[in-house]
C-alpha positions as CSV (number, residue, x, y, z in Angstrom):
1,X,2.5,-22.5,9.6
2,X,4.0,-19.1,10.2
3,X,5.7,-18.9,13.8
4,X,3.9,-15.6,14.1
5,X,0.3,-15.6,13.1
6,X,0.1,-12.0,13.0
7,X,1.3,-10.8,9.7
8,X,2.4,-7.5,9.0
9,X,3.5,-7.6,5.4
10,X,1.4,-8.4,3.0
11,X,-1.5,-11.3,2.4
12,X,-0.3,-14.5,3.5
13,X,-3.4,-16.6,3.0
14,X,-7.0,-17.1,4.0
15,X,-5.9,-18.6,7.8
16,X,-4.1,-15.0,8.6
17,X,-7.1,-13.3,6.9
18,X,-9.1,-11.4,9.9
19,X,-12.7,-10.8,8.9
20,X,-14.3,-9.0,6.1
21,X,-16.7,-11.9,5.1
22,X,-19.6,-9.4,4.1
23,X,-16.8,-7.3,1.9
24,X,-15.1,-9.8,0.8
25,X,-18.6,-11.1,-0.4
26,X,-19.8,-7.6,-1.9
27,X,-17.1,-7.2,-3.8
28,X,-16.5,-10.8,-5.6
29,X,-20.1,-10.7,-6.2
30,X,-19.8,-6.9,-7.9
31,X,-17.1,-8.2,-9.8
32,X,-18.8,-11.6,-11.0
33,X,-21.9,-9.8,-12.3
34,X,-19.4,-7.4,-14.5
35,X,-18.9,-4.2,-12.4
36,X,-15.8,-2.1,-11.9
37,X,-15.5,-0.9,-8.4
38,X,-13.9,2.3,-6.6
39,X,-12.8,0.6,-3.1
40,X,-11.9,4.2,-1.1
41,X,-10.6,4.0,2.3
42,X,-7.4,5.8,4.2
43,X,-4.3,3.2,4.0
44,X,-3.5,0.7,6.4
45,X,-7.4,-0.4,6.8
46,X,-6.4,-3.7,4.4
47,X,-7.7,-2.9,0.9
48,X,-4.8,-4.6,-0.4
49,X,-5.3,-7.7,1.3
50,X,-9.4,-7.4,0.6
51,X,-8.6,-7.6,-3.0
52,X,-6.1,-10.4,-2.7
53,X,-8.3,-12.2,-0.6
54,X,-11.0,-11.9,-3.0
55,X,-9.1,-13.4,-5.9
56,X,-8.2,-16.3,-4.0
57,X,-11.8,-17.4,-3.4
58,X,-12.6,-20.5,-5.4
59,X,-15.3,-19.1,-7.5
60,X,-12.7,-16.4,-9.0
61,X,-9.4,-18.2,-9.2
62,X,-10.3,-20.8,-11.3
63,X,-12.7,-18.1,-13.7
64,X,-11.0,-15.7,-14.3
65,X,-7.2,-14.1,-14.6
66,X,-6.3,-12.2,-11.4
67,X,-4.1,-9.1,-11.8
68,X,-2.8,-6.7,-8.8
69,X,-1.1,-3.7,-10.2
70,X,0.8,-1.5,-7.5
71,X,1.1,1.4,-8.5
72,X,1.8,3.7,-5.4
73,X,5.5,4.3,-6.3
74,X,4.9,5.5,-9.7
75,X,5.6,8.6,-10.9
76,X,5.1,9.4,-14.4
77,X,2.9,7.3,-17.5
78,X,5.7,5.8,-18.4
79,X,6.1,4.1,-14.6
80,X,2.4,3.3,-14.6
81,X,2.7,1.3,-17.8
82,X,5.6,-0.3,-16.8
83,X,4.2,-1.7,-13.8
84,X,1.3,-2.7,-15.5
85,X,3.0,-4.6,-18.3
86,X,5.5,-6.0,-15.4
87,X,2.4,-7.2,-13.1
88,X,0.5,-9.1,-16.2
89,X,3.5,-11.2,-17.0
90,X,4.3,-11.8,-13.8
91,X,0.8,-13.3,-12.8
92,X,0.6,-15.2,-15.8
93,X,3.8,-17.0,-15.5
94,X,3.1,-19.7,-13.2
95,X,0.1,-21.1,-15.4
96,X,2.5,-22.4,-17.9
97,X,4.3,-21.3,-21.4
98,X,0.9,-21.2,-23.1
99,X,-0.7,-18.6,-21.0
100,X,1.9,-16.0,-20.9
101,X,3.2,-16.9,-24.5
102,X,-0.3,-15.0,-25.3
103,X,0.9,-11.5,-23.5
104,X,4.1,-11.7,-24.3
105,X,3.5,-12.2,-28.4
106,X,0.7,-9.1,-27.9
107,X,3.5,-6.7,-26.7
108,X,4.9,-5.9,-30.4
109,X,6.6,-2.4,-29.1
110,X,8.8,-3.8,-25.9
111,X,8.8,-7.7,-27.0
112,X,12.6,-7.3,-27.9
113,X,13.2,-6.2,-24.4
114,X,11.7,-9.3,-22.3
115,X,14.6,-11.6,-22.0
116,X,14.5,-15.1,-20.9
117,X,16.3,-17.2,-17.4
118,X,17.6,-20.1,-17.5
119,X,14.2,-22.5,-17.3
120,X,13.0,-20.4,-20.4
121,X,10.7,-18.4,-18.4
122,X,10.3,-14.7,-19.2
123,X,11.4,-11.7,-17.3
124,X,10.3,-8.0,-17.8
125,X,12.8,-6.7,-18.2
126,X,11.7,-2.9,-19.9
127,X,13.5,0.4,-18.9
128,X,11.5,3.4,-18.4
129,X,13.6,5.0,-20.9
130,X,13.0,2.1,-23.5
131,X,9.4,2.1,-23.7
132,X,9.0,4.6,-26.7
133,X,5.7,5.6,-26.8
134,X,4.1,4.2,-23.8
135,X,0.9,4.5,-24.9
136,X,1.4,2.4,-27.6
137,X,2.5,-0.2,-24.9
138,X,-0.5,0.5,-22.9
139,X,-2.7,-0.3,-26.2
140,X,-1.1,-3.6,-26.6
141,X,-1.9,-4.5,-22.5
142,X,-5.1,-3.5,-23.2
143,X,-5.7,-5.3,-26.8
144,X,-4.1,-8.9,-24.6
145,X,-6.9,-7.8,-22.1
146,X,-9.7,-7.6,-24.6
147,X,-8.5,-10.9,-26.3
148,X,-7.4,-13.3,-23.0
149,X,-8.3,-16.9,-22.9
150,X,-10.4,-15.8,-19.5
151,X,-12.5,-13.1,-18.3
152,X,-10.1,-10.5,-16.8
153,X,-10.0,-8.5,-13.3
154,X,-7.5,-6.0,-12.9
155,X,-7.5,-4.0,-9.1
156,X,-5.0,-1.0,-9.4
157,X,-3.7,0.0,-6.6
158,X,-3.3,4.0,-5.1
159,X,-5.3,4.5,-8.2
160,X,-5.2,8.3,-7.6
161,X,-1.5,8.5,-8.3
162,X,-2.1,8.5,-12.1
163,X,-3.4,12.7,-11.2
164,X,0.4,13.1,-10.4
165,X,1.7,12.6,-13.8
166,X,3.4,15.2,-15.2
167,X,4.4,13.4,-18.7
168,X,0.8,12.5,-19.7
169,X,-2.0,14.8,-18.3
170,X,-4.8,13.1,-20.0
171,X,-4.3,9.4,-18.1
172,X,-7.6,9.4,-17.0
173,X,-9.4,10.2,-20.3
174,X,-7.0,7.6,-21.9
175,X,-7.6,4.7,-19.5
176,X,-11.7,5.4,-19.4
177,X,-11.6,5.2,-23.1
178,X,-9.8,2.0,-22.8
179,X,-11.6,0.6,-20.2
180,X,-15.1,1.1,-21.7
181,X,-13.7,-0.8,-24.9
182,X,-12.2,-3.6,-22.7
183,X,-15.4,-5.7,-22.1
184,X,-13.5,-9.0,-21.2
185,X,-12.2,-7.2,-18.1
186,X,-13.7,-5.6,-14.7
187,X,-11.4,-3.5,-12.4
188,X,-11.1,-2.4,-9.1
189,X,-9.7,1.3,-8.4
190,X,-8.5,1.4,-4.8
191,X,-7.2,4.9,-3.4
192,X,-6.6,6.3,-0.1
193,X,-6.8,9.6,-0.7
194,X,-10.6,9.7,-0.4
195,X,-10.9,13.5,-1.7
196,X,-8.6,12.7,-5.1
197,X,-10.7,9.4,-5.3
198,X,-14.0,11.3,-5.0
199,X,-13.0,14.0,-7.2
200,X,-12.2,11.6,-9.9
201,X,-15.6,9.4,-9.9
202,X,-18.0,11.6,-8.3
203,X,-17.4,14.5,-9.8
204,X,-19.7,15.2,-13.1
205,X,-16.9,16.1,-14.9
206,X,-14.3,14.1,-15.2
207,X,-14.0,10.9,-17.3
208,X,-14.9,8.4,-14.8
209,X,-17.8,9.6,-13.4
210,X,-20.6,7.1,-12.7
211,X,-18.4,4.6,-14.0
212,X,-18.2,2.4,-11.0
213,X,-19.6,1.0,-7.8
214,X,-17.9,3.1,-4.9
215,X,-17.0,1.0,-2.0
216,X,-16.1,2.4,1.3
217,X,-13.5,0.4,3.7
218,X,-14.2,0.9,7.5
219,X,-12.1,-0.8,10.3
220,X,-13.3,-4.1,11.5
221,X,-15.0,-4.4,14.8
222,X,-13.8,-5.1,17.9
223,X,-15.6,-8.3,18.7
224,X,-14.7,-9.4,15.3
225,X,-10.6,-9.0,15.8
226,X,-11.4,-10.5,19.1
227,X,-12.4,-13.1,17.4
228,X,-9.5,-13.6,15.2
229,X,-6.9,-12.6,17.4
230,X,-7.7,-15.0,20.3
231,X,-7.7,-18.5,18.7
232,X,-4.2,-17.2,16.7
233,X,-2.5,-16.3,19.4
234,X,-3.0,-19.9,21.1
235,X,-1.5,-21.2,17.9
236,X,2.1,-23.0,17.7
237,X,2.7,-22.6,21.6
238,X,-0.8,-22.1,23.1
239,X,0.0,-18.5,24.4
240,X,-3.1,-17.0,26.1
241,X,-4.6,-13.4,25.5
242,X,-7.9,-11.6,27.1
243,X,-10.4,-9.8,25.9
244,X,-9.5,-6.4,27.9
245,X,-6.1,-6.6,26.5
246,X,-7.4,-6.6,22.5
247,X,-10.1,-4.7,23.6
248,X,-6.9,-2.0,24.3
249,X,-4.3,-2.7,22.0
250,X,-7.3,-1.8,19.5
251,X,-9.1,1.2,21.2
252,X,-5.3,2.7,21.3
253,X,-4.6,2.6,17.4
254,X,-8.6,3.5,17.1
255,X,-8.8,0.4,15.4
256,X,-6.6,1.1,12.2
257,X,-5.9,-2.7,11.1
258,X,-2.2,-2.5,10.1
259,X,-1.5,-0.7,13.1
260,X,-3.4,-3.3,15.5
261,X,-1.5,-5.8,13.7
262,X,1.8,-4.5,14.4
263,X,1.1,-4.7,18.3
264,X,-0.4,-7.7,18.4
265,X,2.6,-9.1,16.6
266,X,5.2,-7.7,19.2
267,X,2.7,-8.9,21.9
268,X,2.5,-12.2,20.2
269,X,6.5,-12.1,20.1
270,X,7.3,-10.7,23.9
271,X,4.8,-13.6,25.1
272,X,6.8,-17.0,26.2
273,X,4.9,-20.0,25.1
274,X,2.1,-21.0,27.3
275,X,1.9,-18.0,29.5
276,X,-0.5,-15.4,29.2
277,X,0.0,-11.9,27.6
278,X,-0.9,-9.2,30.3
279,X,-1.9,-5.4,30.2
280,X,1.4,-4.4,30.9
281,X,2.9,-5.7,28.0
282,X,1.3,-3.2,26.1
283,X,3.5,-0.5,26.6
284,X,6.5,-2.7,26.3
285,X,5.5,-3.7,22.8
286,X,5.4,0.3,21.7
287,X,8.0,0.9,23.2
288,X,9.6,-2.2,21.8
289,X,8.7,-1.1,18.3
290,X,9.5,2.4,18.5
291,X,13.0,1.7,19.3
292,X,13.5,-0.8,16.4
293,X,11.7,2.4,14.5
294,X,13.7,4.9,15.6
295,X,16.7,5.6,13.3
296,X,13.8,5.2,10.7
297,X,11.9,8.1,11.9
298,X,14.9,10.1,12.3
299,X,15.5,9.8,8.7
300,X,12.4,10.7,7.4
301,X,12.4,13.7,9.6
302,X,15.9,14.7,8.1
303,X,14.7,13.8,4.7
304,X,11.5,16.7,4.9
305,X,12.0,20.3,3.8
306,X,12.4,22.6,6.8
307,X,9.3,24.6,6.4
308,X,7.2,21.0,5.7
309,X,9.0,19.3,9.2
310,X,8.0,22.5,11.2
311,X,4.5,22.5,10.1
312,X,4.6,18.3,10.7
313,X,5.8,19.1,13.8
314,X,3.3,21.0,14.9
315,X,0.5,19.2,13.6
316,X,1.9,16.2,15.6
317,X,2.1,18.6,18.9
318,X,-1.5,19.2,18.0
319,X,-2.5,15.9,17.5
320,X,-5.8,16.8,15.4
321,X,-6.0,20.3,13.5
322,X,-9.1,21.3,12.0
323,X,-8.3,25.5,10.8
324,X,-5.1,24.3,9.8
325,X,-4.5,27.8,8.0
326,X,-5.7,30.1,10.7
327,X,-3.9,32.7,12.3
328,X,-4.3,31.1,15.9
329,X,-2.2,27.8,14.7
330,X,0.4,29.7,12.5
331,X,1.4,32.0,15.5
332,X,1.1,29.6,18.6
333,X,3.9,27.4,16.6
334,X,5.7,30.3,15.2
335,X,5.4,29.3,11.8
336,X,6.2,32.3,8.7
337,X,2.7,32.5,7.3
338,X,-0.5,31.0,6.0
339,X,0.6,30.9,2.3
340,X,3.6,28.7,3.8
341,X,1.5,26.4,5.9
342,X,-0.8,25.5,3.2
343,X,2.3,25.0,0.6
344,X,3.9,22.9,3.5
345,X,0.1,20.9,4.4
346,X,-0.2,20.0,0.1
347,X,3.5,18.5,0.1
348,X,2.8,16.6,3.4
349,X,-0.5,15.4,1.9
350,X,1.1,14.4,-1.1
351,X,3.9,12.3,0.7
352,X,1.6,10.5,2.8
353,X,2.8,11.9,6.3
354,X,-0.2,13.9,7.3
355,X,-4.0,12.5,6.0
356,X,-6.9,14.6,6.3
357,X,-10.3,13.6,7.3
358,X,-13.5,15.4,7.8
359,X,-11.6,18.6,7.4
360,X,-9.0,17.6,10.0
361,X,-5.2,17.0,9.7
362,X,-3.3,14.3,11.9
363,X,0.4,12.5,11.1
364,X,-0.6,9.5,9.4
365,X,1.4,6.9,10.7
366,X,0.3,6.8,14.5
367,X,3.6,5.0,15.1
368,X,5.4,8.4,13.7
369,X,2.7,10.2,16.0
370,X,3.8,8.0,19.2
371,X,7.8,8.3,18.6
372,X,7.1,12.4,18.1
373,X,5.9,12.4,21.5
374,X,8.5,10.2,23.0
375,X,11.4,11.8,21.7
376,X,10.7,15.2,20.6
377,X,7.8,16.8,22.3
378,X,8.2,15.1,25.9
């Protein structure tokens, strides 16, 4: 048992898995009955876990092979193959010699570069630079795919960052050729940049259109986080929690689940065992945060381009912009021009700092946004 039943990195099991029964059972039943899926949400709303979650249910773990490919800090073909190839072996390892004997003896081109530890098992061990070409790698993943001793589901991760590639500007045509020859596998595109992710499989003109099953990810409910949050928090020390104080720890991150999760954590953490967690403590556990946070937000801030920071800046003083190119916002934050602000708006986009949702900008990270206001705009 974890000492703190909130987690706030990563999928930790079915017992710290809040909700999403009815997704969870939409999409293992999609995938079971041989669909691939575009799950399209903004970040931080769980997708990850969703899909993690789903390929620990016991009708799909034992069935098929489950593979998670991250590929959010990817920057080129080369990197997306590389992650791919990386993410295979390493979820095939713990079944045993036999199982990942298969990948590793399909990878002709980069074979010579996966070495071995000292218990024999393999390690990826293939540079960027060594993987010459890459799509000749990608056709050997994909040829292991088509010939695996199980039916195959792949989820991909921030699919849209393949339309960033610079080195290969047909990745999508090349992986929808792929994937329409790869019957012995079903995949999961998940992307949180709902316009890229719409403009890649609705749009009549690209290659994936009407490919898949689009999915949509909303928050989970209040009553339902109630639910979860409640019977966890009287875990391992039998700390008490009400209803009006989830009820506002989840209406003040407008129930974003990463971000709920976060506070309940510190509340979780400032609460002594067997007392009660009040109101007040909600504030504290911001606050709390936000100063562990700080030096980290101060970086990023030093790390952005002058022009993007000032236009972050104000969108943060703003809170919500919907004309973010109009006259009225350039001048009341004194910014140099339109052209400038929409430069500055495409790189923030891009970097994940601002989001945009029915034609309105906010900072993504509502920690970020509540740190601004503390220490800058205040």
């Amino acid at each position: 048992m974890m000492d703190n039943p909130f987690v706030t990195n990563g999928y930790a099991g079915p017992e710290y898995f809040c909700d999403r029964v009815e997704e969870t059972a939409m999409l293992t039943d999609l995938l079971a009955n041989g669909n691939n899926i575009a799950l399209m949400s903004p970040r931080r709303l769980g997708k990850t876990d969703l899909m993690k979650h789903c390929f620990q249910q016991e009708g799909i773990r034992e069935r098929y092979y489950c593979f998670h490919i991250d590929i959010y800090a990817t920057n080129s073909f080369r990197d997306f193959v590389n992650v791919f190839g990386k993410s295979i072996l390493d979820a095939l390892k713990p079944k045993g010699r036999k199982v990942w004997e298969g990948f590793v003896n399909a990878l002709l081109s980069v074979r010579s570069e996966i070495s071995f530890d000292i218990n024999g098992n393999p390690v990826w061990g293939v540079g960027v630079g060594e993987m010459t070409p890459p799509q000749t790698t990608l056709d050997e993943i994909f040829d292991y795919l088509r010939t695996a001793g199980k039916h195959c589901l792949v989820a991909i991760d921030e699919f849209q960052q393949i339309l960033y590639y610079n080195d290969n500007k047909n990745t999508e045509a090349a992986l929808r050729t792929q994937i329409q020859q790869c019957v012995n596998a079903n995949f999961i595109f998940a992307g949180s940049q709902r316009h890229l992710m719409s403009k890649m499989f609705l749009s009549p003109s690209r290659p994936f259109y009407q490919s898949v099953v689009p999915m949509g990810l909303h928050p989970i409910s209040l009553e339902r986080y109630w639910a979860f949050a409640e019977p966890q928090f009287a875990k391992n020390g039998n700390r008490q929690i009400s209803y009006e104080v989830v009820e506002a720890a989840y209406n003040r991150f407008e129930g974003i689940t990463a971000n709920v999760q976060r506070i309940m954590n510190m509340l979780y953490l400032l609460t002594p065992k067997g007392e009660t967690c009040g109101m007040e403590m909600i504030d504290r556990a911001i606050d709390t945060y936000l100063q562990l946070s700080s030096e980290y937000y101060a970086e990023l801030l030093r790390q952005m381009p002058e022009k993007q920071r000032n236009v972050f800046l104000a969108i943060a003083a703003e809170k919500h912009v919907r004309n973010i190119s109009g006259g009225k916002f350039v001048r009341k934050y004194h910014l140099p021009s339109t052209s400038s602000v929409v430069s500055a708006v495409k790189g923030l986009l891009e970097k994940d700092f601002i989001t945009q949702t029915d034609n309105e900008y906010y900072v993504y990270d509502r920690f970020f946004q509540l740190w601004i206001e503390k220490t800058i705009i205040s």
